[in-house]
C-alpha positions as a Python dict, from the first residue, in 0.01 Angstrom:
ca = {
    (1, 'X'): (0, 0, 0),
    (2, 'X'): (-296, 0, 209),
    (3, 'X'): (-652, 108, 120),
    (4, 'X'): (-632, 371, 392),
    (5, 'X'): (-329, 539, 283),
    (6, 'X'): (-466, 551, -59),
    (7, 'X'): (-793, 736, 85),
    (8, 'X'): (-579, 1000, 262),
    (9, 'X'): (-351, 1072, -29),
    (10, 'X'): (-639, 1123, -254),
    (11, 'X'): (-806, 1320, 22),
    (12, 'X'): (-538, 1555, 71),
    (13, 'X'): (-396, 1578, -321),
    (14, 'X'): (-749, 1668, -416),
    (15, 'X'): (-801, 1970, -141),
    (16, 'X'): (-451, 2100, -175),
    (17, 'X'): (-454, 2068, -574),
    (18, 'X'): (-794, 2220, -646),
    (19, 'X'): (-725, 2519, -361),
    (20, 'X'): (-385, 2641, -481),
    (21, 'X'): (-547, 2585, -836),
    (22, 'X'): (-840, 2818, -740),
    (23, 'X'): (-552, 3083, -580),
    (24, 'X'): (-374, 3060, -915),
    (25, 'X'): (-668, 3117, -1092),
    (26, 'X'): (-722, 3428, -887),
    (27, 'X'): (-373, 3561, -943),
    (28, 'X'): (-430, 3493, -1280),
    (29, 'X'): (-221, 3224, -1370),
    (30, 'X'): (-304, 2916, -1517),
    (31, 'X'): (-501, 2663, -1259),
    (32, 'X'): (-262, 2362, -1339),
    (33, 'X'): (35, 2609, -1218),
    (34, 'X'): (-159, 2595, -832),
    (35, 'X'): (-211, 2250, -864),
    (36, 'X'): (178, 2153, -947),
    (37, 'X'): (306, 2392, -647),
    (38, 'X'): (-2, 2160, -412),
    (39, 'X'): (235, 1905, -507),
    (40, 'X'): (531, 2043, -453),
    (41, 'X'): (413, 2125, -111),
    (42, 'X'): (266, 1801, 10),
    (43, 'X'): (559, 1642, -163),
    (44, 'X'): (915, 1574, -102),
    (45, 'X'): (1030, 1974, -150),
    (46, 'X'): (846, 2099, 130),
    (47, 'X'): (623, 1886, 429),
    (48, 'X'): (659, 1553, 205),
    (49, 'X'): (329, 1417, 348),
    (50, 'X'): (280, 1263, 34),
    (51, 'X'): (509, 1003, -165),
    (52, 'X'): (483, 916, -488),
    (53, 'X'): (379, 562, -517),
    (54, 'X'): (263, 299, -774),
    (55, 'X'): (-106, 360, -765),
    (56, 'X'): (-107, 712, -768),
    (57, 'X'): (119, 684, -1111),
    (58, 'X'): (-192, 453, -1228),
    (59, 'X'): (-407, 737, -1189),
    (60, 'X'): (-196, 1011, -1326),
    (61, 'X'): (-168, 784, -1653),
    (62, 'X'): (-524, 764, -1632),
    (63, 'X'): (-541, 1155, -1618),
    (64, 'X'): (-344, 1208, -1919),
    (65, 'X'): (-531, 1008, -2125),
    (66, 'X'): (-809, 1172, -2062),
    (67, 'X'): (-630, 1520, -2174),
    (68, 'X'): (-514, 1430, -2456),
    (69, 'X'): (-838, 1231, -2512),
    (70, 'X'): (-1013, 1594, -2466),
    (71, 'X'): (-746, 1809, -2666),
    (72, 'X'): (-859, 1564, -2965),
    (73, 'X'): (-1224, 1591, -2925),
    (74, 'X'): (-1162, 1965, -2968),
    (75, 'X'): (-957, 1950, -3259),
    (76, 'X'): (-1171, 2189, -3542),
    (77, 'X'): (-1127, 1934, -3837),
    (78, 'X'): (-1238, 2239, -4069),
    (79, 'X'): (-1000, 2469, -3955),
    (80, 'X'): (-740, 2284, -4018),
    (81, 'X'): (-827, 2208, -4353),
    (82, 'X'): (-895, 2650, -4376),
    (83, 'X'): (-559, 2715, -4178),
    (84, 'X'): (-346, 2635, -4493),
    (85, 'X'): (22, 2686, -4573),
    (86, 'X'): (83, 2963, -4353),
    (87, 'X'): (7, 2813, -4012),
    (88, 'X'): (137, 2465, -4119),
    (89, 'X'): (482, 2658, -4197),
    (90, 'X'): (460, 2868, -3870),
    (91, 'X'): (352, 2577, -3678),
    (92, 'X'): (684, 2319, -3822),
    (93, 'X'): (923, 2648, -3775),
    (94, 'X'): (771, 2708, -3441),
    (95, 'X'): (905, 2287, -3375),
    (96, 'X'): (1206, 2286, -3474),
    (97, 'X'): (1349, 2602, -3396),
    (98, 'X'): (1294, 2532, -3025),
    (99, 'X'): (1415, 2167, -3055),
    (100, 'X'): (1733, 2242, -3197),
    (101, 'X'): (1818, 2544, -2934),
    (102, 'X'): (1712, 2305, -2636),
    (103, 'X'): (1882, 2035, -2747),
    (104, 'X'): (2194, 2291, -2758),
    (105, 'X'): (2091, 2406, -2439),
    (106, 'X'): (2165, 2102, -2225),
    (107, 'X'): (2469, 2013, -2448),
    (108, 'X'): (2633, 2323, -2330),
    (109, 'X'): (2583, 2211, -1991),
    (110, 'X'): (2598, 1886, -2005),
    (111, 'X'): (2881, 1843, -2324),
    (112, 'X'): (2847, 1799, -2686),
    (113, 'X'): (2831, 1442, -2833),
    (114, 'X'): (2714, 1293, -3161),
    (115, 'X'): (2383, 1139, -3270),
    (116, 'X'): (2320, 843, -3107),
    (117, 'X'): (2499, 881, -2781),
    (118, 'X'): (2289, 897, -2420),
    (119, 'X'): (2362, 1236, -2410),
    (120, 'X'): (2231, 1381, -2767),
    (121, 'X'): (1942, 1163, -2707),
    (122, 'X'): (1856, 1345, -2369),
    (123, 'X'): (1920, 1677, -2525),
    (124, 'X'): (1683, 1618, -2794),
    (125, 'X'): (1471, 1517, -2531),
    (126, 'X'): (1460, 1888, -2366),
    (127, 'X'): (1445, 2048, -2726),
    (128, 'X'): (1054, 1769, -2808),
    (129, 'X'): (971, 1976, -2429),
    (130, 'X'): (1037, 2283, -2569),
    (131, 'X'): (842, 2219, -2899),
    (132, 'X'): (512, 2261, -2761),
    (133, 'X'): (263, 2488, -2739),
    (134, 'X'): (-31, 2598, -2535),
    (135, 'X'): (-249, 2904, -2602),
    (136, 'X'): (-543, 2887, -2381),
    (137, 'X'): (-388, 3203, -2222),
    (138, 'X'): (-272, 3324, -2580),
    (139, 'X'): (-696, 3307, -2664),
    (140, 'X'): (-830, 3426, -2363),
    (141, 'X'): (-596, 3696, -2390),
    (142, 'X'): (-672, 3786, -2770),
    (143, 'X'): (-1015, 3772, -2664),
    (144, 'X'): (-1033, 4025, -2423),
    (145, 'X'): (-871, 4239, -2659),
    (146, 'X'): (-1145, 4177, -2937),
    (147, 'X'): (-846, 4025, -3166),
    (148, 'X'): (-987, 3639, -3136),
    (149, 'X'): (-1128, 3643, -3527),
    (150, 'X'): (-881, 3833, -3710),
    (151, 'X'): (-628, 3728, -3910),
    (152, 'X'): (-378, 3732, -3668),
    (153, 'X'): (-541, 3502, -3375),
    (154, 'X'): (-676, 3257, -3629),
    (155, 'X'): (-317, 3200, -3747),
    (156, 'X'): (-203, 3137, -3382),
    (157, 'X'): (-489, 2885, -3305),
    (158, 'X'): (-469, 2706, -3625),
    (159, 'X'): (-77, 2690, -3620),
    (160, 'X'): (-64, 2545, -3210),
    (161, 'X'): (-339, 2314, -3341),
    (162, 'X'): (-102, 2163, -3582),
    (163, 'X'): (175, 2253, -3325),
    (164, 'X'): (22, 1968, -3099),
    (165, 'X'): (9, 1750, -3401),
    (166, 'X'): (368, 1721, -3514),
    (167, 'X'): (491, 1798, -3123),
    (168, 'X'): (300, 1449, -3079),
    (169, 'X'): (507, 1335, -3367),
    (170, 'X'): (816, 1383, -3268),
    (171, 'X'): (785, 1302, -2915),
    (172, 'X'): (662, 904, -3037),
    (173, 'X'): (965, 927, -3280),
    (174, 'X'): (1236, 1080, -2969),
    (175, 'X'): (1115, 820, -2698),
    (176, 'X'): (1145, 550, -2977),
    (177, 'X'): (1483, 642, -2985),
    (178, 'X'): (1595, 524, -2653),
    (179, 'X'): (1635, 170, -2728),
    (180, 'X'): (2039, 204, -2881),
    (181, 'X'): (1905, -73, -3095),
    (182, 'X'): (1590, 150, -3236),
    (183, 'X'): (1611, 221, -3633),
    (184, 'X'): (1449, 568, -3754),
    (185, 'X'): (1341, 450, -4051),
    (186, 'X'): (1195, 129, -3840),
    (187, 'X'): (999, 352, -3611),
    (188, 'X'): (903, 587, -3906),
    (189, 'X'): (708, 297, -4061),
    (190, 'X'): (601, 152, -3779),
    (191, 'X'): (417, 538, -3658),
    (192, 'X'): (283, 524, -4010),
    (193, 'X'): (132, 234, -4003),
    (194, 'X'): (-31, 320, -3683),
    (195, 'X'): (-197, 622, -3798),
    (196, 'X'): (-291, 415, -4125),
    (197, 'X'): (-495, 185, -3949),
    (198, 'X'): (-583, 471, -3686),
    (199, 'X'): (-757, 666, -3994),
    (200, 'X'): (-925, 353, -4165),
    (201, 'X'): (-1034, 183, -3864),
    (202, 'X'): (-1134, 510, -3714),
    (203, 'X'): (-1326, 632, -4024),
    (204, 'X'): (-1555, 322, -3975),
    (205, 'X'): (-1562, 373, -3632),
    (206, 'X'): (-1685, 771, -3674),
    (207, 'X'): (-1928, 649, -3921),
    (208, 'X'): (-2070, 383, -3606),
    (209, 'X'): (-2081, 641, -3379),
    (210, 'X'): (-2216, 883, -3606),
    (211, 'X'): (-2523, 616, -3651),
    (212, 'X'): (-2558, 572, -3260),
    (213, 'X'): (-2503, 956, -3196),
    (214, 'X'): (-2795, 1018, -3445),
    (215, 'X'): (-3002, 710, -3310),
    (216, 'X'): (-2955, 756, -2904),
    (217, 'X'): (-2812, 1171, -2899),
    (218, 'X'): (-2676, 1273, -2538),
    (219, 'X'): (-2731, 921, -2379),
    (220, 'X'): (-2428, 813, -2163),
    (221, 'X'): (-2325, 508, -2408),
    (222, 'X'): (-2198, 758, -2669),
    (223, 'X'): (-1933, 901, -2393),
    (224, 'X'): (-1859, 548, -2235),
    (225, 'X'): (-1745, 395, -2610),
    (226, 'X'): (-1533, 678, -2638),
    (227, 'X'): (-1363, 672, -2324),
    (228, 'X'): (-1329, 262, -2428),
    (229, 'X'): (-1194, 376, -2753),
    (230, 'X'): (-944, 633, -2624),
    (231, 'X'): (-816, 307, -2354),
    (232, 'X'): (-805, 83, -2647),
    (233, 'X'): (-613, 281, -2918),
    (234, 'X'): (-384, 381, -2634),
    (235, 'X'): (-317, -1, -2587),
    (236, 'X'): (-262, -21, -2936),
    (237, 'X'): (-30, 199, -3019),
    (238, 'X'): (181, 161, -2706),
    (239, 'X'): (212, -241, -2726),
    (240, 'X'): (186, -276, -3094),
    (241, 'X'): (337, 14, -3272),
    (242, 'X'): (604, 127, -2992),
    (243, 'X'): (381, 456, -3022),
    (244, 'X'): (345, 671, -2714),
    (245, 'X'): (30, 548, -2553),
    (246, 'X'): (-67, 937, -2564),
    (247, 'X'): (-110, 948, -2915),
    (248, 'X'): (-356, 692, -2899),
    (249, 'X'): (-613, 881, -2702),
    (250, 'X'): (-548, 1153, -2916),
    (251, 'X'): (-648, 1016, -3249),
    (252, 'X'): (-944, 867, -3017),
    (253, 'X'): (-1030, 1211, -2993),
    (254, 'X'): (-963, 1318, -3341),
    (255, 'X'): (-1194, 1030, -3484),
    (256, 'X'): (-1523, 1144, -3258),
    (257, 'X'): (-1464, 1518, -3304),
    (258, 'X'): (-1672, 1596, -3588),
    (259, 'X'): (-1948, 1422, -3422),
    (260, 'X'): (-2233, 1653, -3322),
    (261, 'X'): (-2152, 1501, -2936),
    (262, 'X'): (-1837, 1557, -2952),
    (263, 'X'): (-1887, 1839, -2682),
    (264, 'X'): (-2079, 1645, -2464),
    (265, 'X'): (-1873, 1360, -2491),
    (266, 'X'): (-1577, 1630, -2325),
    (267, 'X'): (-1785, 1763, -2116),
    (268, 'X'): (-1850, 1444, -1963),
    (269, 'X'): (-1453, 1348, -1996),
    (270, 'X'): (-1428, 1639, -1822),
    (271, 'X'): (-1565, 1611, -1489),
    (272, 'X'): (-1379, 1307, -1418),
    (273, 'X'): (-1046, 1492, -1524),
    (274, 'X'): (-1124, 1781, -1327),
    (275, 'X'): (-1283, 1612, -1018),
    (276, 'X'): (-981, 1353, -979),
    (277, 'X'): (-775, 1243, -1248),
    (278, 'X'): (-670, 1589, -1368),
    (279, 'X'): (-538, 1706, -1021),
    (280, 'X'): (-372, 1383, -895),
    (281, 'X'): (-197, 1406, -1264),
    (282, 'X'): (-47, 1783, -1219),
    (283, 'X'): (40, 1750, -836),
    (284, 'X'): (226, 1391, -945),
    (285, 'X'): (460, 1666, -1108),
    (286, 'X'): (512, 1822, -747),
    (287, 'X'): (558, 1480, -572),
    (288, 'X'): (799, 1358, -833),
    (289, 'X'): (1022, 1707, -782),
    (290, 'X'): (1213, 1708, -515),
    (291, 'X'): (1370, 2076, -458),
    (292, 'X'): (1592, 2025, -176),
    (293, 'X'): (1846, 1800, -475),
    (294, 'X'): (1809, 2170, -676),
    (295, 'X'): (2191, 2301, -728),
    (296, 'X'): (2325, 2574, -905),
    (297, 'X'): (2349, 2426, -1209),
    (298, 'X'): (2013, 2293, -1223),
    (299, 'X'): (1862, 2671, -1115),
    (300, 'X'): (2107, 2828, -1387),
    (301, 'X'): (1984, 2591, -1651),
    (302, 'X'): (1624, 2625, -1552),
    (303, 'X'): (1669, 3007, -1660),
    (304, 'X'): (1853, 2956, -1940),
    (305, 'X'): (1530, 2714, -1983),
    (306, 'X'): (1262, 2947, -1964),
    (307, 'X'): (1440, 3226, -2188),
    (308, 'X'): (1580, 2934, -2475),
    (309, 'X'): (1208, 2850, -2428),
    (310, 'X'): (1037, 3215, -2478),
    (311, 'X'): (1285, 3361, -2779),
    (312, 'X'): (1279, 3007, -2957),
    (313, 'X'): (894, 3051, -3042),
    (314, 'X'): (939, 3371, -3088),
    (315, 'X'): (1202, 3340, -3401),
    (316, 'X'): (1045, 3012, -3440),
    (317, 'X'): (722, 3116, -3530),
    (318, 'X'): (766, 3489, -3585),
    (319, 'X'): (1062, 3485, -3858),
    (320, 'X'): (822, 3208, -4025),
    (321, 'X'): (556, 3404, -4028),
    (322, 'X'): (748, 3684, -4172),
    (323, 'X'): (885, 3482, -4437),
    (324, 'X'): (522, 3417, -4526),
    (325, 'X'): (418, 3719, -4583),
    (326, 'X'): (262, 3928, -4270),
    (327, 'X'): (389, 4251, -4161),
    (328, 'X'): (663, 4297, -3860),
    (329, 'X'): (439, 4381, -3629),
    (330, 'X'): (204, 4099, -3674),
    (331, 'X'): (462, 3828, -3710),
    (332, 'X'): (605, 3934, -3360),
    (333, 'X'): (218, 3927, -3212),
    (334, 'X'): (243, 3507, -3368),
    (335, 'X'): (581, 3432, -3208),
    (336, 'X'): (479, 3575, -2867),
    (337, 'X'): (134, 3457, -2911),
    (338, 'X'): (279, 3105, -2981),
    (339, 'X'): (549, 3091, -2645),
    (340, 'X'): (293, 2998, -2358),
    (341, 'X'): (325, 2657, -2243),
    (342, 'X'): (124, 2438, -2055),
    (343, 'X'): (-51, 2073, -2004),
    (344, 'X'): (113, 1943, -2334),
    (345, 'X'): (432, 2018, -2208),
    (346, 'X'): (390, 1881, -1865),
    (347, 'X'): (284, 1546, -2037),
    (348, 'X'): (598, 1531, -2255),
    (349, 'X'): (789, 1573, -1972),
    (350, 'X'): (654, 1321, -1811),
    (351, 'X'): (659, 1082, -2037),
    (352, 'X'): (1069, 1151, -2083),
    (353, 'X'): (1044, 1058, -1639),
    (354, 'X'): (866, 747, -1736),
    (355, 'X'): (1126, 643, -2053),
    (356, 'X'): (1395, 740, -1848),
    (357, 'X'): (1511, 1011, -2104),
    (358, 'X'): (1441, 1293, -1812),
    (359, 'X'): (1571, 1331, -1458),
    (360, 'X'): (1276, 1445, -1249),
    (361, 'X'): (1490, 1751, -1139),
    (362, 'X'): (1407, 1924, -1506),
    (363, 'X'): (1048, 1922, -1405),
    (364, 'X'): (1177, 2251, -1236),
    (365, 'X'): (1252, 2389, -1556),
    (366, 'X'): (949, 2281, -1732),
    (367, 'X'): (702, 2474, -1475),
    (368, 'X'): (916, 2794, -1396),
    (369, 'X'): (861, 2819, -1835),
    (370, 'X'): (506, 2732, -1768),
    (371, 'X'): (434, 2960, -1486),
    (372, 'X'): (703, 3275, -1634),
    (373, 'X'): (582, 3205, -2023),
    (374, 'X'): (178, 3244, -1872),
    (375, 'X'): (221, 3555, -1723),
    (376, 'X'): (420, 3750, -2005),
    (377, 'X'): (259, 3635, -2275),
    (378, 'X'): (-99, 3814, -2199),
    (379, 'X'): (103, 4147, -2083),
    (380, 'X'): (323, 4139, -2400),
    (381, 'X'): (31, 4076, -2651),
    (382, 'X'): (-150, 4397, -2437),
    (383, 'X'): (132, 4597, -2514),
    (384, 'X'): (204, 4470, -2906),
    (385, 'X'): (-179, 4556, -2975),
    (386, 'X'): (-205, 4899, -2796),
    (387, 'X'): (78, 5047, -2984),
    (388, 'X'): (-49, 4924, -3296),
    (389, 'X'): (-381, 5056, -3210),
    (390, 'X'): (-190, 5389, -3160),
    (391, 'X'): (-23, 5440, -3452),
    (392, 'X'): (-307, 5289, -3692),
    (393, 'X'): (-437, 5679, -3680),
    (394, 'X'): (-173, 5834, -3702),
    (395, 'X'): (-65, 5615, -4030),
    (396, 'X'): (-465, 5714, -4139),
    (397, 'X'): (-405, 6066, -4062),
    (398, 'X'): (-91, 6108, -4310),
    (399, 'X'): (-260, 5890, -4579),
    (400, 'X'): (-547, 6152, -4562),
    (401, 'X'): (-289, 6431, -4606),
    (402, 'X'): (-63, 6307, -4832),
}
């Protein structure tokens, strides 16, 4: 490929993907859902001005890096260690609830086969999508309504934290599973040796960078070593370990969170993820989905999709949350709370594309749930609250007289 057709791709990916973002933005939906339909539109579906080539896969595996790289960096070590048995029970509920109902999903599609067979494997592929979470929407949402502190919303943001966690997991141990050849208990050692030396050679690393933080604070070294460390663990765990590459940059990010940069460190991440390597990543999605090979089994399944998708976090999470202990109403404000999906979902998916555990058609699926689960949950939580709101004084008012 040519320098000059790598200039106008970038050109026109970054104008399309950061205008539709801005019009999604606008119509209140999340900004990554504008920049998936800019590449739809430039892509294959639509004008296909735009083909997805090596280089511009270089860069999207550059971009999520740097997400996960981010989502690490703003991992709240302490409030994990507050969020306790509760959220760590909502959060594994909220897993494997939607696992095992997508992996159902595309069996009864697709047909039922045992453990071990192309098939179950591909399934259990769409149920690791379906296991995560994203509540950016969920916490600007319980923001709005003044409901970010209490009990309820600090359950939902500690129990997506560890959400990402385990998701992160299970999609190492799933894609490990490809190889016919792969042992579990083989690639359950081998991930737990990874994060072994990942938390002793990162403890020495955070107590380095704590040193230089405290010695040279908001110089541009501190965010350049961790950008180096994110590429490096990534390295490591994909060509050592057999652990997704992804998980790397995450425990990058884990390791230099509790540093007193850490939020300069992503907000200079940041600006190269947002300037270029966060929209070429999100419209790859578009240019790698081609609509016009849509049929009507691929549209039915992508609505059985989204609903499998919305109800499974919903007993997921809220029958868990039941179970330990909160009231109907607030266990059914966790499970919605805990159904929005977003950039953690997109990068599981495309990780199945580049394992060859996912057809590229599914990325259909994963951003109608994206798109449908972003605009419900903020109306849904609105609606849960105000009618609690209205009967709290009525409940008052017959305390009183009784």
């Amino acid at each position: 490929m040519d320098t000059l057709s790598i200039l106008r791709d970038l050109a026109i990916i970054i104008i399309c993907a950061k205008f539709f973002g801005l019009v999604a933005r606008k119509l209140k939906a999340p900004q990554v859902a504008g920049e998936i339909v800019a590449g739809l539109l430039i892509g294959p579906s639509v004008f296909n001005i735009v083909q997805s080539n090596d280089f511009l896969t270089g860069m999207a595996e550059i971009g999520v890096i740097l997400l996960m790289f981010n989502a690490g960096l703003e991992t709240d070590i302490q409030q994990l260690k507050k969020s306790g048995l509760k959220a760590t029970l909502i959060a594994c509920s909220g897993v494997a609830v939607p696992m095992v109902l997508g992996t159902l999903l595309f069996m009864c599609f697709y047909g039922f086969s045992g453990p071990g067979t192309e098939n179950f494997t591909h399934g259990l592929f769409i149920g690791t999508i379906l296991a995560a979470t994203s509540v950016s929407i969920t916490v600007q949402a319980l923001r709005e309504l003044g409901k970010l502190s209490t009990e309820v919303g600090t359950t939902i943001m500690s129990a997506a934290i560890i959400d990402d966690v385990i998701g992160i997991l299970v999609l190492t141990a799933v894609i490990s599973l490809k190889n016919p050849d792969a042992n579990l208990g083989v690639v359950a050692i081998k991930t737990f040796l990874f994060f072994v030396l990942a938390a002793g050679v990162g403890y020495i690393i955070y107590l380095v960078m704590k040193k230089i933080d405290k010695r040279y604070p908001h110089t541009r070294r501190i965010p350049i070593i961790g950008l180096a460390l994110a590429f490096a663990l990534s390295y490591i765990a994909d060509k050592y370990f057999g652990v997704a590459d992804i998980t790397g940059a995450y425990c990058a990010g884990v390791i230099l969170c509790s540093l007193d940069d850490a939020e300069y460190i992503g907000r200079k991440m940041d600006i190269n993820s947002y300037m270029i390597f966060g929209p070429i990543f999100f419209a790859s999605i578009g240019l790698q989905t081609n609509l016009r090979k849509l049929d009507t089994t691929i549209l039915l399944f992508s609505l059985a999709f989204v609903v499998v998708g919305l109800v499974g976090k919903i007993i997921g999470c809220g029958a868990m949350a039941k179970i330990c202990g909160y009231s109907g109403s607030d266990s059914l404000k966790i499970g919605v709370g805990m159904m929005t999906r977003g950039e953690v979902a997109l990068i599981v998916a495309q990780r199945g594309l580049k394992a060859g555990m996912l057809d590229s058609r599914y990325f259909t699926s994963v951003i109608l749930l994206i798109i449908i689960s972003s605009i419900i949950t903020p109306i849904a939580l609105k609606a849960l609250y105000a009618r609690t709101d209205k009967t709290k004084p009525a409940k008052a008012a017959e305390k009183a007289a009784g």
